[in-house]
C-alpha positions in Angstrom: -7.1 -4.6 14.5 -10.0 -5.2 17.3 -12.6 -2.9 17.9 -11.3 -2.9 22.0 -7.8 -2.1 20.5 -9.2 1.1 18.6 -10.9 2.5 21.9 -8.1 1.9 24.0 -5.2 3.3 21.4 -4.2 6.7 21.3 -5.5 8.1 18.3 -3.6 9.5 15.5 -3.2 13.4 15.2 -4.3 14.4 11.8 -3.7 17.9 10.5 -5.6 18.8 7.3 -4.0 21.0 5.0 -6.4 22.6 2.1 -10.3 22.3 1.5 -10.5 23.1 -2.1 -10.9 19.1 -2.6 -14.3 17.6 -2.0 -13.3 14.6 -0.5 -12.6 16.0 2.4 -16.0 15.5 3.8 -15.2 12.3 4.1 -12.7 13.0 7.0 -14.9 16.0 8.2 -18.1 14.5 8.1 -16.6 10.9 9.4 -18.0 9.4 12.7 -15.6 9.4 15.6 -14.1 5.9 15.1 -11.7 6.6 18.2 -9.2 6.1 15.7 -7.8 9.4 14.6 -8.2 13.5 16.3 -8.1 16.4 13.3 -6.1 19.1 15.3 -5.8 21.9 12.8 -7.4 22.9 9.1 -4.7 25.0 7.3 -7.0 26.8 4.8 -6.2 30.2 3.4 -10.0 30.8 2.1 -11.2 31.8 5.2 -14.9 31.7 3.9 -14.8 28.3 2.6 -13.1 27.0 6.0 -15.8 28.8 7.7 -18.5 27.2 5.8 -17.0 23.3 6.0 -16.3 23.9 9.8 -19.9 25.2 10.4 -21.0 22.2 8.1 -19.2 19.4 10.2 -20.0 20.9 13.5 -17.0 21.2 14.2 -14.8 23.8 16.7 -13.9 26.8 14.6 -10.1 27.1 17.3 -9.0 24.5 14.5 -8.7 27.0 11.7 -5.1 28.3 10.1 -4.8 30.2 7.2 -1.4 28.7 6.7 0.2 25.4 6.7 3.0 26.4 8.4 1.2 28.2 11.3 -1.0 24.7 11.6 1.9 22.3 11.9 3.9 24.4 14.2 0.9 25.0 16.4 -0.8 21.9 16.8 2.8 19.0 16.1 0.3 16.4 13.9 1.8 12.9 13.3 0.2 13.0 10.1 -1.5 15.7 7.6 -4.2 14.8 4.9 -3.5 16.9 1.6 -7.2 18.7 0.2 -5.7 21.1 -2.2 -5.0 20.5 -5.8 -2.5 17.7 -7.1 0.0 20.2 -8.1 0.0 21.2 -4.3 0.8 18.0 -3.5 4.5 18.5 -3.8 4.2 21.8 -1.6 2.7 19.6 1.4 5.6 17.3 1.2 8.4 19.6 0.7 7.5 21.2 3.6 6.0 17.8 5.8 8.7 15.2 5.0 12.0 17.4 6.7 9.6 17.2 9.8 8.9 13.4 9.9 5.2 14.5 9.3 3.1 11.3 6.9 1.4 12.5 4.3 -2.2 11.0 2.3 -2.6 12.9 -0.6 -5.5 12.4 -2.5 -5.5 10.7 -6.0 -3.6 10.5 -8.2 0.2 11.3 -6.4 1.3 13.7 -8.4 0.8 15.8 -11.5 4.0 15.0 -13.4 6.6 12.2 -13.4 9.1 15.6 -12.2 6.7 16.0 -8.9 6.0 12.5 -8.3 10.6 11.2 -8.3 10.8 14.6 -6.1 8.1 13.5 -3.7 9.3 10.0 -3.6 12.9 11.0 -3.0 11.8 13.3 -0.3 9.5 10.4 1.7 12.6 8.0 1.5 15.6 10.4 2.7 13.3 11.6 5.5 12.0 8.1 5.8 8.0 8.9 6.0 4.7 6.9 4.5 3.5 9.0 1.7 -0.1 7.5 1.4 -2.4 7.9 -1.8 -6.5 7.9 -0.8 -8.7 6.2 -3.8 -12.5 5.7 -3.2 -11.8 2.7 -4.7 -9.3 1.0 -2.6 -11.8 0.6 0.1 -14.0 -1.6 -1.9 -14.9 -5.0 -0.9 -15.6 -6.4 -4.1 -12.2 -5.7 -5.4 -10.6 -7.7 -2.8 -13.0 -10.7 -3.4 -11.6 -10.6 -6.9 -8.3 -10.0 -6.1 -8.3 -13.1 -4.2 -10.2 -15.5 -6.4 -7.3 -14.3 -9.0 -4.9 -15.4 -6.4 -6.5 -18.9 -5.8 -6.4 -19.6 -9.1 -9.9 -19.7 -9.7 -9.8 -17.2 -13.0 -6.4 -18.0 -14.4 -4.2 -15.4 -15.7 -5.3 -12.1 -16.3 -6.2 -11.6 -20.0 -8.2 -8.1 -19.9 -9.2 -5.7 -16.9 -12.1 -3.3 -18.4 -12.2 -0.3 -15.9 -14.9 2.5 -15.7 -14.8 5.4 -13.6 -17.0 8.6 -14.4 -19.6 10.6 -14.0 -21.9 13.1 -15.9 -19.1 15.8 -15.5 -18.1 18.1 -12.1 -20.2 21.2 -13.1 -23.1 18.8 -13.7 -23.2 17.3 -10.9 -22.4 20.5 -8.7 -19.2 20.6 -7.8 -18.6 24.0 -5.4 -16.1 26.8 -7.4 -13.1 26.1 -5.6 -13.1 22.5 -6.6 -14.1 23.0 -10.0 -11.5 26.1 -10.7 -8.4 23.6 -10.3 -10.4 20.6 -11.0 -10.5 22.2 -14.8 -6.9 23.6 -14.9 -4.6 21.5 -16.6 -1.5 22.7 -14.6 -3.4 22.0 -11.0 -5.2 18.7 -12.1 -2.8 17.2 -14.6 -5.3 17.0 -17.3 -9.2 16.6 -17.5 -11.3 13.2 -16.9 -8.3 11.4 -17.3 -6.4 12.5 -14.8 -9.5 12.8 -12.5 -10.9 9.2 -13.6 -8.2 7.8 -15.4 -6.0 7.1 -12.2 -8.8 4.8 -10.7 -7.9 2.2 -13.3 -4.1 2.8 -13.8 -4.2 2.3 -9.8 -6.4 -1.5 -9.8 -4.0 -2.6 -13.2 -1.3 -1.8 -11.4 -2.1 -3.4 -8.6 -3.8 -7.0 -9.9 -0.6 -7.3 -12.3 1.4 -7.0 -9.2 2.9 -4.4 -10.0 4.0 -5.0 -13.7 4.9 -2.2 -16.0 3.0 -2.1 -19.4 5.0 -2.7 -22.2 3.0 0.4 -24.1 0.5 3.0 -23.6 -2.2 4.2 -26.0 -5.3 6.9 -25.1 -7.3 8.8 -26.8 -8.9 12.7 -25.1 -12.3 14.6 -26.5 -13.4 17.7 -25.5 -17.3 16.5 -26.1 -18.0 19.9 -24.0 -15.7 22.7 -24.9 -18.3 25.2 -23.9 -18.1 24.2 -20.1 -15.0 22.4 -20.3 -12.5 24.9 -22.6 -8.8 23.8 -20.9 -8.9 20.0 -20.0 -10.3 16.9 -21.9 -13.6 15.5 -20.5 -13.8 12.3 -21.9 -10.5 9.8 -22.1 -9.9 5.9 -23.3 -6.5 4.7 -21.8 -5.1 1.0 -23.5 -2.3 -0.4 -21.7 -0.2 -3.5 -23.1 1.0 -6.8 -21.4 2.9 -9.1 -22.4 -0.1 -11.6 -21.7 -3.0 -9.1 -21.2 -4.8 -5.9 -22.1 -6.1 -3.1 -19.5 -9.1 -1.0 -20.5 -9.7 2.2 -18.8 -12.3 4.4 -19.5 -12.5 7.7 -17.6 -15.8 9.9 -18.3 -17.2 13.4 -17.1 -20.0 12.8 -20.0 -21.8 9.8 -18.3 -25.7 9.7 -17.7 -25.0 8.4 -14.3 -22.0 8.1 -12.2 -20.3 4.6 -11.9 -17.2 3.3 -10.8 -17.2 -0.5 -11.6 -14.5 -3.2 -13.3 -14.5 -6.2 -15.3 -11.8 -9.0 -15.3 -11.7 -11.4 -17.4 -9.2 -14.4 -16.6 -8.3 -17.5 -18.7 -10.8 -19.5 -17.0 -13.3 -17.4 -15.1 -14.5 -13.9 -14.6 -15.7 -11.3 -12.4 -17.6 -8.5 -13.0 -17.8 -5.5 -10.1 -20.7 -3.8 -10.4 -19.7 -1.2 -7.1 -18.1 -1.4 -3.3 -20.2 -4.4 -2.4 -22.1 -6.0 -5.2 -20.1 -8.4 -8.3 -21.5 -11.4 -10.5 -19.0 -13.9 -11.1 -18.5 -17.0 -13.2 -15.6 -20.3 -13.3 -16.0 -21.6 -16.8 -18.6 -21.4 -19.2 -20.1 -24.2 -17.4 -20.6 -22.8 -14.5 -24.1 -20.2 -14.1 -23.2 -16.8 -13.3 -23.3 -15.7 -9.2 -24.4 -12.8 -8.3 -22.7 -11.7 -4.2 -23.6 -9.1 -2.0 -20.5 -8.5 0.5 -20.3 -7.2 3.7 -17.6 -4.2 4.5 -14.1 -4.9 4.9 -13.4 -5.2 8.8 -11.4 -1.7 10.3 -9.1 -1.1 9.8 -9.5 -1.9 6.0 -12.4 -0.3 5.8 -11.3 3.6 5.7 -8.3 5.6 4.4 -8.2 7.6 7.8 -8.2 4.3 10.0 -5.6 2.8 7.5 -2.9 5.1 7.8 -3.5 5.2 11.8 -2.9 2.2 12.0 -0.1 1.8 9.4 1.9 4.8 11.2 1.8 3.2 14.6 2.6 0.4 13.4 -0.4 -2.5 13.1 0.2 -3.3 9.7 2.5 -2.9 6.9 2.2 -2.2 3.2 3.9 -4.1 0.1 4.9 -2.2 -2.8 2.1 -2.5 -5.1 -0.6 -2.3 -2.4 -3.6 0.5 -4.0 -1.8 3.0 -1.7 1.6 2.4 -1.5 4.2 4.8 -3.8 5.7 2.6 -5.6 2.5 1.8 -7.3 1.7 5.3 -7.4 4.7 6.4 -9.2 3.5 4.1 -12.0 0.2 5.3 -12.0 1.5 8.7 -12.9 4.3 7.4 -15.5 1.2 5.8 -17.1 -1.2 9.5 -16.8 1.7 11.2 -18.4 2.2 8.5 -21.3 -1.6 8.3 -21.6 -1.5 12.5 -22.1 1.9 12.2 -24.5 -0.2 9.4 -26.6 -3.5 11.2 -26.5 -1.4 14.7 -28.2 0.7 12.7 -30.6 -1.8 9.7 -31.7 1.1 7.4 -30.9 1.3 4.5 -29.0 3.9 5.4 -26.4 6.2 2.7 -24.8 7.4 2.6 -21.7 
């Protein structure tokens, strides 16, 4: 999509429903990109909407304490789902019977039972039901995906995937984030939902789209004292026929990271963040170290992506980093990672 074609569109009406998730700065605080309009916060925490609202500079007229009262007041083509996962199914019960699109947040869902109802519920009402990784917005992901795609690593033998930081109280997460964030009904589980979908996402999507043959994971609780309900510190090992997936999901980390390794037959690439990977074709080959530019828009941003997905300027294949279907295997994996974790058995799927 052209820059001239964003200005001139019609932007997307965008309706956020809940606050309680962080990442919403990043629609709150985003530069006017001409691309999408918010036209109504549904947030029943009046203080907290006051505060973000105040934050962003933006008009407080755009507050609702309900989602209901937001939707039937302002019509949005799409809403943008803040809350906590289990809410998630709430948004689209109540969305997909209107033809409203939904972007939830990562993961889709906090169970396999949420994730077939929200799925049925976007097909039968025929609507795009979007999931928002940091991660799919990465440059350097594509770069690898394509050099995997030319050939130039061979097969896939091992994907090592980290994704964690020194833990959400640490690093000052506000209290209505952290009190579903550490509630294993809202969130799913601990750092392995939070971190652990990152890398169940990518696998999913370089292995186009194929399903492990098992599932393996082991949970600590390094920090029961601030972390007494959820794990905070998950390994996840999924089998291939022909490969093996590492993910690691931390919230004991000295620093926060969110990097991958992939190691083909013949080559490698290590990515080292959004823009910066080393790569290497052979072992006779020196290692090279890029520095790559952003994606162009609108493959740059979550919010310009699903504009121009819903009116139509692009399309999405099933195992694209947001589509459902790949989503609905990233939770199938969560919840055999969180069956193997309790049992100590490898689970298959």
């Amino acid at each position: 999509m052209s820059l001239s074609f964003q200005l001139v569109a019609q932007p997307l009406k965008i309706g956020v429903v809940g606050l309680t998730h962080t990442h919403v700065h990043w629609l709150l605080g985003r530069p006017d990109r001409g691309d999408v309009e918010i036209v109504g916060i549904a947030e029943p925490n009046k203080d907290l909407a006051d505060r973000y609202i105040t934050q962003h500079g933006l008009d407080p007229k755009l507050w609702y304490p309900t989602m209901e009262e937001m939707i039937a007041a302002t019509a949005p083509e799409a809403v943008t789902a803040f809350g906590s996962i289990y809410e998630h199914m709430e948004v689209i019960e109540y969305c997909a019977p209107r033809k409203i699109h939904v972007m939830v947040e990562k993961p889709l869902a906090v169970s396999n039972e949420h994730a077939i109802k929200m799925k049925e519920l976007a097909e039968e009402h025929d609507i795009h039901l979007l999931t928002n990784y940091e991660t799919t917005w990465y440059a350097t992901h594509f770069w690898a995906q394509d050099a995997l795609d030319a050939g130039k690593l061979g097969d896939i033998r091992k994907l090592v995937i980290h994704d964690g930081h020194p833990g959400p109280k640490e690093i000052g997460v506000n209290d209505e984030f952290l009190e579903w964030l550490t509630d294993p009904s809202l969130n799913g589980a601990g750092a392995l939902t939070d971190f652990g979908c990152y890398g169940a996402n990518l696998a999913t999507w370089l292995m186009k789209g194929e399903r492990p043959l098992s599932v393996m994971a082991l949970t600590q609780q390094i920090k029961p004292e601030i972390y007494p309900k959820v794990d905070d510190e998950a390994t996840i090992i999924l089998e291939y026929a022909k490969a093996q997936v590492i993910i690691q999901a931390s919230w004991n980390w000295p620093v926060s990271r969110k990097d991958m390794e992939v190691y083909g037959a013949t080559g490698q690439v290590l990515v080292h963040n959004r823009n910066d990977l080393t790569y290497q074709f052979g072992e006779d080959q020196e290692p090279v170290s890029l520095s790559l530019e952003e994606r162009s828009a609108p493959l740059d941003d979550p919010f310009a992506y699903m504009a121009a997905l819903i009116k139509g300027h692009l399309s999405i294949e099933d195992f694209d980093l947001s589509a459902l279907t790949n989503n609905m295997l990233v939770v199938e994996i969560l919840e055999a990672a969180k069956e193997s974790a309790s049992t100590g058995q490898r689970v298959k799927l």
